[in-house]
mmCIF file of the N, C-alpha and C atoms, coordinates in Angstrom:
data_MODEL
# 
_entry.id   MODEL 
# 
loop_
_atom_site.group_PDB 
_atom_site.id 
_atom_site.type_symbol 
_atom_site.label_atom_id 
_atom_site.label_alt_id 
_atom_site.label_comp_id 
_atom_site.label_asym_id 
_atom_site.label_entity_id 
_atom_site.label_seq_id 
_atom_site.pdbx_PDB_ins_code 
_atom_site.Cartn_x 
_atom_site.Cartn_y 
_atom_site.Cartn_z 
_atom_site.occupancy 
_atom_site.B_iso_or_equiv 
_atom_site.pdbx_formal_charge 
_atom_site.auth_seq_id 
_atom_site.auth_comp_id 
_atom_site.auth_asym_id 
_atom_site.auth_atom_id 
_atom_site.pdbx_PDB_model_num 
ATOM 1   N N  . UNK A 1 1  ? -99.039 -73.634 -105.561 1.00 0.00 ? 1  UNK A N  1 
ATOM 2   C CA . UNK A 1 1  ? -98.696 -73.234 -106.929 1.00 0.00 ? 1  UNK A CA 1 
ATOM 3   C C  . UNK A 1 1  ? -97.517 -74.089 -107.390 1.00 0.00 ? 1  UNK A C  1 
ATOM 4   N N  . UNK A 1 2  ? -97.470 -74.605 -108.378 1.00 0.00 ? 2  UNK A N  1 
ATOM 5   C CA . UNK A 1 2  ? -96.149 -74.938 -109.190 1.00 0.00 ? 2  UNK A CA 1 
ATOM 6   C C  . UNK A 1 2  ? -95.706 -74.742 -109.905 1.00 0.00 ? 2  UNK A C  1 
ATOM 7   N N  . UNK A 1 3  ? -94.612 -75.133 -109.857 1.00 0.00 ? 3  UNK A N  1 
ATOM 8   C CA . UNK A 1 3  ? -93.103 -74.628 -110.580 1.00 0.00 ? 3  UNK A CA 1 
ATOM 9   C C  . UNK A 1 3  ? -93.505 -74.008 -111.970 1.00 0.00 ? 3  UNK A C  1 
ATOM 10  N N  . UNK A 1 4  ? -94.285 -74.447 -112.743 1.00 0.00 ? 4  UNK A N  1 
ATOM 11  C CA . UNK A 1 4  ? -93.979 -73.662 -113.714 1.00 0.00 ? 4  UNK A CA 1 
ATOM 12  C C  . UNK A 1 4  ? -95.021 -72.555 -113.997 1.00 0.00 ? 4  UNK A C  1 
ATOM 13  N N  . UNK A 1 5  ? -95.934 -72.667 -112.985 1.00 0.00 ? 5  UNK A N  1 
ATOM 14  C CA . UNK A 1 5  ? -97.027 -71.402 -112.655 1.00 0.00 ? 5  UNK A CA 1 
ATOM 15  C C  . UNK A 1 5  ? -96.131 -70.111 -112.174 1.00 0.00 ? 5  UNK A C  1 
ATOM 16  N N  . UNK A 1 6  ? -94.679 -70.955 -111.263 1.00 0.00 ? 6  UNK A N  1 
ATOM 17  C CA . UNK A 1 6  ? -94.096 -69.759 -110.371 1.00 0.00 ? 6  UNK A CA 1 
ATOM 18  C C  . UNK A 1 6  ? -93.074 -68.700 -111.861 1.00 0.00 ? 6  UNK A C  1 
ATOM 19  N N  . UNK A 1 7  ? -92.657 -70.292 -112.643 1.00 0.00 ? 7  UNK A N  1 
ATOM 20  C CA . UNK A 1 7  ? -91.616 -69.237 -113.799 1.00 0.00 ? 7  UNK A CA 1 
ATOM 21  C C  . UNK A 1 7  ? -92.501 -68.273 -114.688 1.00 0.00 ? 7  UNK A C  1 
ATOM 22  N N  . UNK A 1 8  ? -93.605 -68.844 -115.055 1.00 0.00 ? 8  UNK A N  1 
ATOM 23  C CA . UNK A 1 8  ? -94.525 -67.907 -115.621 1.00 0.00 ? 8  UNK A CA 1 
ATOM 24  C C  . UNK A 1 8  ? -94.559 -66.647 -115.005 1.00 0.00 ? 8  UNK A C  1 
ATOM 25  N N  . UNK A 1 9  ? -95.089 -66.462 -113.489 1.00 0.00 ? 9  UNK A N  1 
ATOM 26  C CA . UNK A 1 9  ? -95.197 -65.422 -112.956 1.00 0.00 ? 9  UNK A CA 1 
ATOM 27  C C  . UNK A 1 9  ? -94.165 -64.505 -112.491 1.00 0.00 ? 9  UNK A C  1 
ATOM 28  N N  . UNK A 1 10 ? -92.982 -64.957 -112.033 1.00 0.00 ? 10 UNK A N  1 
ATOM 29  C CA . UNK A 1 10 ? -91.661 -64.357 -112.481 1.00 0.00 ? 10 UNK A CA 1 
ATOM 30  C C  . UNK A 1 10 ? -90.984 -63.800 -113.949 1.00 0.00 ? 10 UNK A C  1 
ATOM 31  N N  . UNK A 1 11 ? -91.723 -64.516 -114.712 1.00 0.00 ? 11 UNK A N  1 
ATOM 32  C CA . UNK A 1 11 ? -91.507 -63.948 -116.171 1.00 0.00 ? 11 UNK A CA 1 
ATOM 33  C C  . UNK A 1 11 ? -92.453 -62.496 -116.508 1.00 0.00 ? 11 UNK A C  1 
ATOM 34  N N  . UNK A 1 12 ? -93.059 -62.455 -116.203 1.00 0.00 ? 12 UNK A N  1 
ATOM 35  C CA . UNK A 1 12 ? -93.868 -61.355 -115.973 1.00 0.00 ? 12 UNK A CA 1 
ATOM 36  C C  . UNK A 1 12 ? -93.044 -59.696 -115.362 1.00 0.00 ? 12 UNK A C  1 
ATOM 37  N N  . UNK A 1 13 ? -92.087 -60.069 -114.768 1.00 0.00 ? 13 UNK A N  1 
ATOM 38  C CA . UNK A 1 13 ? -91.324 -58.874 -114.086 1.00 0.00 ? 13 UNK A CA 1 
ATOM 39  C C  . UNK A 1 13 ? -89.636 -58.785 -115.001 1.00 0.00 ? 13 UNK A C  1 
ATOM 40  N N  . UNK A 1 14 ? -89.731 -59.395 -116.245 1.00 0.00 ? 14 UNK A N  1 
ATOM 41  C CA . UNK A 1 14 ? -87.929 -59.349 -116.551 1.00 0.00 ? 14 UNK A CA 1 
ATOM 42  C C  . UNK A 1 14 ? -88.711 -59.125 -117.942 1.00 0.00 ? 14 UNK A C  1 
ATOM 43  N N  . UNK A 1 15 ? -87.606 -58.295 -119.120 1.00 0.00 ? 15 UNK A N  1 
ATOM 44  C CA . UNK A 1 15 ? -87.862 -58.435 -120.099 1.00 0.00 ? 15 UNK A CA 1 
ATOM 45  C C  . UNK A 1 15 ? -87.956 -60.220 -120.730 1.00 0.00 ? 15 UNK A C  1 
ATOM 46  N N  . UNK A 1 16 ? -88.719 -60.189 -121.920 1.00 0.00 ? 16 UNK A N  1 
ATOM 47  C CA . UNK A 1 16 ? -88.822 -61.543 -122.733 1.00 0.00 ? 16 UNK A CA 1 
ATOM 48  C C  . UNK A 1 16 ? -87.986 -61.950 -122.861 1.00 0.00 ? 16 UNK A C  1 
ATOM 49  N N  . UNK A 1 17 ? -86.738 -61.112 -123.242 1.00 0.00 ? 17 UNK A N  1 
ATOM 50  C CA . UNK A 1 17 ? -85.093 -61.916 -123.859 1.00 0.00 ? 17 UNK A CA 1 
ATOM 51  C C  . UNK A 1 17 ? -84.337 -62.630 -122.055 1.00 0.00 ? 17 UNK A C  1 
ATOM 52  N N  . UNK A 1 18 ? -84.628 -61.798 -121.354 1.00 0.00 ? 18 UNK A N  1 
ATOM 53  C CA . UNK A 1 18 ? -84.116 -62.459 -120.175 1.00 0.00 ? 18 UNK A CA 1 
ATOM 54  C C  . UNK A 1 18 ? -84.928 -63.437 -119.922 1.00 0.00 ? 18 UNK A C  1 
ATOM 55  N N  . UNK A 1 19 ? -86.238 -63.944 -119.574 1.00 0.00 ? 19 UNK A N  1 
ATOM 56  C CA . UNK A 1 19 ? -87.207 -64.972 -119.608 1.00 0.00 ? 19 UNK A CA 1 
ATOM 57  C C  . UNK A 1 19 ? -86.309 -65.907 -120.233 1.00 0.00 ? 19 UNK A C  1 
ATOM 58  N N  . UNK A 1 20 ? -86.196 -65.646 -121.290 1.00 0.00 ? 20 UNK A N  1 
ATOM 59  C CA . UNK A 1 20 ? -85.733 -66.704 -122.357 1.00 0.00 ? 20 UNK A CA 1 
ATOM 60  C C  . UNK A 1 20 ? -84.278 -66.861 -122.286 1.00 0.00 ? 20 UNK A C  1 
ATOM 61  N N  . UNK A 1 21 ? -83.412 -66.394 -121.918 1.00 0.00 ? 21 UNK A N  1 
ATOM 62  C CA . UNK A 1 21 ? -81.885 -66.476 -121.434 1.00 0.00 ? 21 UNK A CA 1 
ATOM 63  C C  . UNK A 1 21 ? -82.161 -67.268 -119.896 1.00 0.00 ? 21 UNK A C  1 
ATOM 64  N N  . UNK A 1 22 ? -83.367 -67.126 -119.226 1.00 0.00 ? 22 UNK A N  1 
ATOM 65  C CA . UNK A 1 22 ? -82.854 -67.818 -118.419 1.00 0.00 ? 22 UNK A CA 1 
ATOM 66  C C  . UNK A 1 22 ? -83.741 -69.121 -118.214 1.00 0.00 ? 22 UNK A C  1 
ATOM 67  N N  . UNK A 1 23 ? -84.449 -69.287 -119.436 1.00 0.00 ? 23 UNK A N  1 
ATOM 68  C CA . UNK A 1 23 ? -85.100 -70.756 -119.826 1.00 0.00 ? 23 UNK A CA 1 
ATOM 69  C C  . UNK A 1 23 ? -83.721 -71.455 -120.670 1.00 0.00 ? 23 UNK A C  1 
ATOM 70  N N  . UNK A 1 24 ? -83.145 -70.967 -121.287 1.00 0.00 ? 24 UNK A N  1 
ATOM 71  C CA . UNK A 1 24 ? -82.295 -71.265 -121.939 1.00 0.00 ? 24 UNK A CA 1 
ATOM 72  C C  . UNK A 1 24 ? -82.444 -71.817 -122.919 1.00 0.00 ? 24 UNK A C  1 
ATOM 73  N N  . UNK A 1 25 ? -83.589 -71.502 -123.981 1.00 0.00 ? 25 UNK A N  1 
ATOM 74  C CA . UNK A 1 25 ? -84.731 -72.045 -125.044 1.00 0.00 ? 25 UNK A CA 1 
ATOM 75  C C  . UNK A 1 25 ? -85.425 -73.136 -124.837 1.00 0.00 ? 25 UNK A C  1 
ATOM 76  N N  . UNK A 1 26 ? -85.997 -73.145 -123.819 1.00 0.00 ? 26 UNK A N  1 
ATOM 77  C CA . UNK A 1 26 ? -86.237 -74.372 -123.715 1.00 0.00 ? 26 UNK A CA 1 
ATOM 78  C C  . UNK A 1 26 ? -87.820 -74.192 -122.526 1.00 0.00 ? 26 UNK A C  1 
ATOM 79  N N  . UNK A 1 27 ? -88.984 -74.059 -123.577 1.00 0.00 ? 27 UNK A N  1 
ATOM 80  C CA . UNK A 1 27 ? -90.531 -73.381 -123.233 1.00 0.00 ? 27 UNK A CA 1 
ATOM 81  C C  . UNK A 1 27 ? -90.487 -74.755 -121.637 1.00 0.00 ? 27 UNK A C  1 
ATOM 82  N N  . UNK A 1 28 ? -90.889 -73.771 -120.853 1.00 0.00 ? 28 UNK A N  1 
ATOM 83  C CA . UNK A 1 28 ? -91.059 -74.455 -118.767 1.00 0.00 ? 28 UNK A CA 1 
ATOM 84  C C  . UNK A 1 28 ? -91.617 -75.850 -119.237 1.00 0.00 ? 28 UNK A C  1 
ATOM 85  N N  . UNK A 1 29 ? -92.748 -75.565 -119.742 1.00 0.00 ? 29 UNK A N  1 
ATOM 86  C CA . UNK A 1 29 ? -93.690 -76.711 -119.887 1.00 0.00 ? 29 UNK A CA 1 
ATOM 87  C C  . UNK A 1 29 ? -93.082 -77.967 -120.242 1.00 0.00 ? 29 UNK A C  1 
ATOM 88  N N  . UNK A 1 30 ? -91.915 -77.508 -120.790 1.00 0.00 ? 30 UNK A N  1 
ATOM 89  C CA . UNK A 1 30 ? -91.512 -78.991 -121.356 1.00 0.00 ? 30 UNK A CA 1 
ATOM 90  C C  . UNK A 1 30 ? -90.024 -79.508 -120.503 1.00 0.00 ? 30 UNK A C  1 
ATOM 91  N N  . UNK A 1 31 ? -89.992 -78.878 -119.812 1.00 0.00 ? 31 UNK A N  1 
ATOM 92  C CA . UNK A 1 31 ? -88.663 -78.564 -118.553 1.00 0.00 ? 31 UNK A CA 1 
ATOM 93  C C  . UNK A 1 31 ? -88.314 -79.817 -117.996 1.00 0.00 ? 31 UNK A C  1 
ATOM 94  N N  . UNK A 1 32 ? -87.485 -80.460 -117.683 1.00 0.00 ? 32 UNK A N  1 
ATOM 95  C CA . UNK A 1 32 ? -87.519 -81.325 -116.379 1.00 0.00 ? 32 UNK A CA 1 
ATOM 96  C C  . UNK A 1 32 ? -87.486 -80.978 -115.495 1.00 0.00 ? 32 UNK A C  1 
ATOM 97  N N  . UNK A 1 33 ? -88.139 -81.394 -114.066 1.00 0.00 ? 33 UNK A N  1 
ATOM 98  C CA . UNK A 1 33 ? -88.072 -81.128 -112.752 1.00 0.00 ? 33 UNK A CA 1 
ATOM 99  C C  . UNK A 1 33 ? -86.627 -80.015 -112.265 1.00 0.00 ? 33 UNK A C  1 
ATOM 100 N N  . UNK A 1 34 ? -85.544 -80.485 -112.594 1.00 0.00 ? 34 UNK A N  1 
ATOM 101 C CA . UNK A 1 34 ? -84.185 -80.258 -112.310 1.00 0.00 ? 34 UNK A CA 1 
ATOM 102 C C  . UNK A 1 34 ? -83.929 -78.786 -113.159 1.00 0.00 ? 34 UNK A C  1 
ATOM 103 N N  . UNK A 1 35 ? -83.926 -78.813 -114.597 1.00 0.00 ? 35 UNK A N  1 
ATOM 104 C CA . UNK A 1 35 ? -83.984 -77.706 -115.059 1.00 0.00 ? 35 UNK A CA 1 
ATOM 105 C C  . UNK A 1 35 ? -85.556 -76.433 -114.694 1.00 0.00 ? 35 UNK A C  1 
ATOM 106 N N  . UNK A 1 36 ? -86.680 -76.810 -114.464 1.00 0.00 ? 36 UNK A N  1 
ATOM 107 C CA . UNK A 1 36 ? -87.587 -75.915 -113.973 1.00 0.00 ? 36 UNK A CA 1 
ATOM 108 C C  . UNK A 1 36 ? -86.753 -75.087 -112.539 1.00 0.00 ? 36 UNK A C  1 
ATOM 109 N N  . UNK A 1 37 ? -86.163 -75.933 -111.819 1.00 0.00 ? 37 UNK A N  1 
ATOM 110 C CA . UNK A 1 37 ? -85.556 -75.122 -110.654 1.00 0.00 ? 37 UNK A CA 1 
ATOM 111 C C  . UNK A 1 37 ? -85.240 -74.317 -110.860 1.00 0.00 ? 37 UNK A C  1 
ATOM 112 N N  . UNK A 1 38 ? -83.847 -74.581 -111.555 1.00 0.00 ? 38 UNK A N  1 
ATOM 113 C CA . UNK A 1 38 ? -82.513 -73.854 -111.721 1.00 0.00 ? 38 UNK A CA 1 
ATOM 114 C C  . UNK A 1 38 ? -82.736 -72.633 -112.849 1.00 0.00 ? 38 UNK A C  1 
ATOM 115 N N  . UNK A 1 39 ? -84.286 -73.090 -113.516 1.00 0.00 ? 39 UNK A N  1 
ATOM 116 C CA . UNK A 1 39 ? -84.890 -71.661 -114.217 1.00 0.00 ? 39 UNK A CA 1 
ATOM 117 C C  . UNK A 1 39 ? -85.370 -70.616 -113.243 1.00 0.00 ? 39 UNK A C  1 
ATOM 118 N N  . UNK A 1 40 ? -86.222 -71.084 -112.298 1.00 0.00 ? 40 UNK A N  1 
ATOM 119 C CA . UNK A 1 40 ? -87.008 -70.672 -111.396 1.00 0.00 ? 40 UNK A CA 1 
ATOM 120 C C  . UNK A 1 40 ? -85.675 -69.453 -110.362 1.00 0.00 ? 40 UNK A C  1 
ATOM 121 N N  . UNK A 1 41 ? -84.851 -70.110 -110.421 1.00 0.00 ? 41 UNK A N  1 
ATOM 122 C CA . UNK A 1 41 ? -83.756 -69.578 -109.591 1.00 0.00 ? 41 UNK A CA 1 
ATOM 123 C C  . UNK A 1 41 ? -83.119 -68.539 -110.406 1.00 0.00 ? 41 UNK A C  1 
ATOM 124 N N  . UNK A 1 42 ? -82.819 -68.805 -111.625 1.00 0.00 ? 42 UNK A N  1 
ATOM 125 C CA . UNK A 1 42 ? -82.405 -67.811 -112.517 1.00 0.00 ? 42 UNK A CA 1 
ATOM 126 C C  . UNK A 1 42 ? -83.550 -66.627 -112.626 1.00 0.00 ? 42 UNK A C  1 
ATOM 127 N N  . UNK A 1 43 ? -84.059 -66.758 -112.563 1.00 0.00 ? 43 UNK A N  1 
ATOM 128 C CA . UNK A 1 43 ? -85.433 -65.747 -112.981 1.00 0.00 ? 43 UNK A CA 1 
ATOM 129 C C  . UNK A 1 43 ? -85.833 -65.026 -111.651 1.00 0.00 ? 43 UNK A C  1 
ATOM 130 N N  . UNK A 1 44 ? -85.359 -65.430 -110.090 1.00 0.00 ? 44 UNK A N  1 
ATOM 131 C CA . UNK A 1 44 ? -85.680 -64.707 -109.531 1.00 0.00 ? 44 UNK A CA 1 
ATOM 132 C C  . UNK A 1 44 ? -84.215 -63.819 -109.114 1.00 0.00 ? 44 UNK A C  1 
ATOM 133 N N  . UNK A 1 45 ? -83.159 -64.448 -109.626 1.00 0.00 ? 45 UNK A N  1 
ATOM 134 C CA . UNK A 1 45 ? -81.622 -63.368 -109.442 1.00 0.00 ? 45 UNK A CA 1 
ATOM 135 C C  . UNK A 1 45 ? -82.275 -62.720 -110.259 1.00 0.00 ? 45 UNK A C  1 
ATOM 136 N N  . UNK A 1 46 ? -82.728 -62.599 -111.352 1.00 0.00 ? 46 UNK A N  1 
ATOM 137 C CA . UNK A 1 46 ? -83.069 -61.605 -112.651 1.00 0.00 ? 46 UNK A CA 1 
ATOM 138 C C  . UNK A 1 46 ? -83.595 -60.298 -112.111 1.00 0.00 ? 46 UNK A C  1 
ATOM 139 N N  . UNK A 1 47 ? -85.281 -60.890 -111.046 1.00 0.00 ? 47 UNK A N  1 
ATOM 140 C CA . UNK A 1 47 ? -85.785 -59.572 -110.814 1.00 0.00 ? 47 UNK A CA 1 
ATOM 141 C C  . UNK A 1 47 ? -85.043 -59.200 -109.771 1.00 0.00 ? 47 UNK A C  1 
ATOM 142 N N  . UNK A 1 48 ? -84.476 -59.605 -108.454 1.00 0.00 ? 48 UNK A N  1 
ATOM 143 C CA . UNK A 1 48 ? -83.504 -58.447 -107.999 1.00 0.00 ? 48 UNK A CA 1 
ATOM 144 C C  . UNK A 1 48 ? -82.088 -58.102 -108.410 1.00 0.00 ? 48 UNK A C  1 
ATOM 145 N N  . UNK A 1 49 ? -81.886 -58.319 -109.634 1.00 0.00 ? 49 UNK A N  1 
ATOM 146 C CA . UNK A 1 49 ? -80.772 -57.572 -110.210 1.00 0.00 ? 49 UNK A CA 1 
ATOM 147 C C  . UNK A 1 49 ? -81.067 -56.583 -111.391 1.00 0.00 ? 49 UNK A C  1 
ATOM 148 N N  . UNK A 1 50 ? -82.534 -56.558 -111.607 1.00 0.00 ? 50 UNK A N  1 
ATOM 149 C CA . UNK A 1 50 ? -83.089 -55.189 -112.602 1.00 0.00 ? 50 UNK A CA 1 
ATOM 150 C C  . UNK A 1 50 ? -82.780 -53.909 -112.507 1.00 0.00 ? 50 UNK A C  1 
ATOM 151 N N  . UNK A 1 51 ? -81.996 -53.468 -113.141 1.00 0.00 ? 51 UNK A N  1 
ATOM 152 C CA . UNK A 1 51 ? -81.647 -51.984 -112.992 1.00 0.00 ? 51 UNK A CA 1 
ATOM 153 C C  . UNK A 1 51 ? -82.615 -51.202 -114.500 1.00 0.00 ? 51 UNK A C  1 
ATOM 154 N N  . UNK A 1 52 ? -82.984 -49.980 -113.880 1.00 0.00 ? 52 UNK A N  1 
ATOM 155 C CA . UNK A 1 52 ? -83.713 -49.021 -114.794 1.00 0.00 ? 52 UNK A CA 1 
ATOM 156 C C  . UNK A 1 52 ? -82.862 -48.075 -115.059 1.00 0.00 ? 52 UNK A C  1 
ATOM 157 N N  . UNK A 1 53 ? -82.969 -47.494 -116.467 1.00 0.00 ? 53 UNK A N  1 
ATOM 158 C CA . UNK A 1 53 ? -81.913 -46.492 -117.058 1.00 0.00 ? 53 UNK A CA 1 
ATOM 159 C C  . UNK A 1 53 ? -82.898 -45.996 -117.981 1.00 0.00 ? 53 UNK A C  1 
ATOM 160 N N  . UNK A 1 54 ? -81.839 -44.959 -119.342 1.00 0.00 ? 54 UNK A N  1 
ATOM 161 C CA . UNK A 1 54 ? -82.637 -44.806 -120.654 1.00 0.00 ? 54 UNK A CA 1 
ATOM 162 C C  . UNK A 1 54 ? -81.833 -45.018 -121.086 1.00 0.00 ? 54 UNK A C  1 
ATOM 163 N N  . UNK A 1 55 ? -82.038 -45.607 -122.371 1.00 0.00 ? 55 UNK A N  1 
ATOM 164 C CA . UNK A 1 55 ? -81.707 -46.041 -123.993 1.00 0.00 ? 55 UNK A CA 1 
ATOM 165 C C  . UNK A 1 55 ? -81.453 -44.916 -124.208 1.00 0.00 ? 55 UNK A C  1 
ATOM 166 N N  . UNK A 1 56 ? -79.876 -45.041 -124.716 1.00 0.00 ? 56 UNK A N  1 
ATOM 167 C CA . UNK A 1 56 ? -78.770 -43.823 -125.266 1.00 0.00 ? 56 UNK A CA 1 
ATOM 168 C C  . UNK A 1 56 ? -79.243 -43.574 -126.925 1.00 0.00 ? 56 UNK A C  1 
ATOM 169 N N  . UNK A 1 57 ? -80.656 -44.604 -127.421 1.00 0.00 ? 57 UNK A N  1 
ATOM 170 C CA . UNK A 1 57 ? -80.372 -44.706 -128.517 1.00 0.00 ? 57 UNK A CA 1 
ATOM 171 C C  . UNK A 1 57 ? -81.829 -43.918 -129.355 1.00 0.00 ? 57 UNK A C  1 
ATOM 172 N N  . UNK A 1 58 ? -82.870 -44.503 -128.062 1.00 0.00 ? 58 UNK A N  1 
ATOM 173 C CA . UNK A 1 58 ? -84.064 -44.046 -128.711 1.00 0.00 ? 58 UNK A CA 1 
ATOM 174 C C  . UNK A 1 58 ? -84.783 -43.236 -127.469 1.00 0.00 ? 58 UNK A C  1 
ATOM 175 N N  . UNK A 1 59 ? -83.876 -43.043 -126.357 1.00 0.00 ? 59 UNK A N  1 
ATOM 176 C CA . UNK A 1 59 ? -84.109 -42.493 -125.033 1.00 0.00 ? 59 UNK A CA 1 
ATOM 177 C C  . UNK A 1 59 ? -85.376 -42.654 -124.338 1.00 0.00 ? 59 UNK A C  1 
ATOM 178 N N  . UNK A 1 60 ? -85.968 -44.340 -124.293 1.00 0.00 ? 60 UNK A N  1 
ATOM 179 C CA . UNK A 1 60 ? -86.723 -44.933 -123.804 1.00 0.00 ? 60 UNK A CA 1 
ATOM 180 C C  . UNK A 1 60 ? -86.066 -45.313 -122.397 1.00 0.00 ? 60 UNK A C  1 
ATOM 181 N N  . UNK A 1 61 ? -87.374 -46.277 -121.576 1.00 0.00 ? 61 UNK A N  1 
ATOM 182 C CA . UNK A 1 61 ? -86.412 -46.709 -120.206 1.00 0.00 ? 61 UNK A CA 1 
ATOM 183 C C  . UNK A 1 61 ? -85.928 -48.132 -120.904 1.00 0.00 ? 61 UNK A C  1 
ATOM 184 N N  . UNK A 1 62 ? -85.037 -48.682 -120.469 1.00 0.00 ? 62 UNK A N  1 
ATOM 185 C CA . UNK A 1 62 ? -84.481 -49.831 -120.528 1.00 0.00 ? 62 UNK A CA 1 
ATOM 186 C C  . UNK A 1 62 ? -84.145 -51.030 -119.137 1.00 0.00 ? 62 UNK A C  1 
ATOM 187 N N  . UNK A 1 63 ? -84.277 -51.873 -119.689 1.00 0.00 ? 63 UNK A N  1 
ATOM 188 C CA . UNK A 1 63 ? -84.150 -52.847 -117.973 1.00 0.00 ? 63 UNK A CA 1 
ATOM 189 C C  . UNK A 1 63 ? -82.894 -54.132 -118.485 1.00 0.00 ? 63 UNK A C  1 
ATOM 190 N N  . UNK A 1 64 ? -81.944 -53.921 -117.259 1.00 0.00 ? 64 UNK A N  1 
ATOM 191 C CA . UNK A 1 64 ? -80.983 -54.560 -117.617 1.00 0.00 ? 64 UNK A CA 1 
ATOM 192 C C  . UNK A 1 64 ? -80.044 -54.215 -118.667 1.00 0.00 ? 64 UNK A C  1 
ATOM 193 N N  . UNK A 1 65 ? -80.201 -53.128 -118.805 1.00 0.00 ? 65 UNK A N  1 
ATOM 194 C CA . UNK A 1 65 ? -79.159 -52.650 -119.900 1.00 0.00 ? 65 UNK A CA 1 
ATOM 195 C C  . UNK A 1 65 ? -79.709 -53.295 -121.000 1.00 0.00 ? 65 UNK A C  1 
ATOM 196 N N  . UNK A 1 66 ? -81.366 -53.603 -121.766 1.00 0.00 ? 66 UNK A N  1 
ATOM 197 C CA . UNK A 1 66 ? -81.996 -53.600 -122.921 1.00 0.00 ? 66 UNK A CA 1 
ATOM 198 C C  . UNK A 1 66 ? -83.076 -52.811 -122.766 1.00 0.00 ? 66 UNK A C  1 
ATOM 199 N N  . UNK A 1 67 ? -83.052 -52.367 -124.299 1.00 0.00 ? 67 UNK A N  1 
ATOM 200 C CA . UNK A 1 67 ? -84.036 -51.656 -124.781 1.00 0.00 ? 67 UNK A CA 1 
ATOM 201 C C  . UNK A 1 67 ? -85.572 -52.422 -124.977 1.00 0.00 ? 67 UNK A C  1 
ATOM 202 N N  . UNK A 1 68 ? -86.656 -52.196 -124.427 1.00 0.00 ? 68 UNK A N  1 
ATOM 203 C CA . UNK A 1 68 ? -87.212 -52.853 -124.981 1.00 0.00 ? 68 UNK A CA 1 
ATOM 204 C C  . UNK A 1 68 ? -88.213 -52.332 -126.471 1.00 0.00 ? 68 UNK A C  1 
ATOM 205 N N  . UNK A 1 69 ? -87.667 -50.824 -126.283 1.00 0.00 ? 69 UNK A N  1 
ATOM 206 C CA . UNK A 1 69 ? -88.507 -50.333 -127.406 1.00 0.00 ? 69 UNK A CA 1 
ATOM 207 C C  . UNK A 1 69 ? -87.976 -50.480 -128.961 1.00 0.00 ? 69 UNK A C  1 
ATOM 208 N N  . UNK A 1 70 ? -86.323 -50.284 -129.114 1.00 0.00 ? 70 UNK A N  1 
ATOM 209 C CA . UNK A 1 70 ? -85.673 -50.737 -129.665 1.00 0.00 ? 70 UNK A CA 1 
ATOM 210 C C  . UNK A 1 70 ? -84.571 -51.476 -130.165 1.00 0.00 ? 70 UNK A C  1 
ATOM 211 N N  . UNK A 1 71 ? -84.533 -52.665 -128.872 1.00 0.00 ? 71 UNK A N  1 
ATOM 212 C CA . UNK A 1 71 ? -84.096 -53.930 -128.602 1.00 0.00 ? 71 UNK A CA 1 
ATOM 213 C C  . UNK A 1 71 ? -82.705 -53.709 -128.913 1.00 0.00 ? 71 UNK A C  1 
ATOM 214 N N  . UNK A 1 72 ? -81.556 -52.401 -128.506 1.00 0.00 ? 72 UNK A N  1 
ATOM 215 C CA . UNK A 1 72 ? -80.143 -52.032 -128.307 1.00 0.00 ? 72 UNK A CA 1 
ATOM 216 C C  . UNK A 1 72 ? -80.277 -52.833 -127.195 1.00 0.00 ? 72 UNK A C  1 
ATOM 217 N N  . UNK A 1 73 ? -78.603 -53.555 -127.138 1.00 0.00 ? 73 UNK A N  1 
ATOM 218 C CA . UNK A 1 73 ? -78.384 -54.228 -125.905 1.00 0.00 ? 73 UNK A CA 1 
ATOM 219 C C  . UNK A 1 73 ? -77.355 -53.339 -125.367 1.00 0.00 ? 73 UNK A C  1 
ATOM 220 N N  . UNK A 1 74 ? -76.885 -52.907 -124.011 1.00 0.00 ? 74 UNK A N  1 
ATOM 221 C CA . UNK A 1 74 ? -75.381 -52.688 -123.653 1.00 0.00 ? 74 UNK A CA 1 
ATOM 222 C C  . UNK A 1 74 ? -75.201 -51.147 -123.024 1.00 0.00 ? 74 UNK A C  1 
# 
């Protein structure tokens, strides 16, 4: 499998805004070698640092301290 089959499939387990915080806007596909890593690496601290809670706001679950139902951060 490669690298950007693996960020895809790691993206799959973090909300979208983290995906994308830890692409750093910048879609895999078009990545360099060097930055695909250091995404790849970011994205897997991501899923073992996921914590589950509820949203103080719309008392959904939230991951990482975001909402994903109504996108409160914090």
């Amino acid at each position: 499998m490669d690298i950007i089959n693996m960020i895809y499939e790691l993206s799959e387990q973090v909300p979208y805004s983290t995906f994308v915080e830890c692409c750093e806007g910048v879609a895999p596909a078009a990545m360099s070698a060097e930055q695909a890593e250091a995404t790849l690496k970011r994205l897997h601290e991501a899923t073992l640092i996921r914590t589950v809670d509820t949203c103080g706001v719309c008392g959904e679950r939230r991951y990482n301290r975001y909402c994903v139902e109504c996108g409160t951060r914090g």
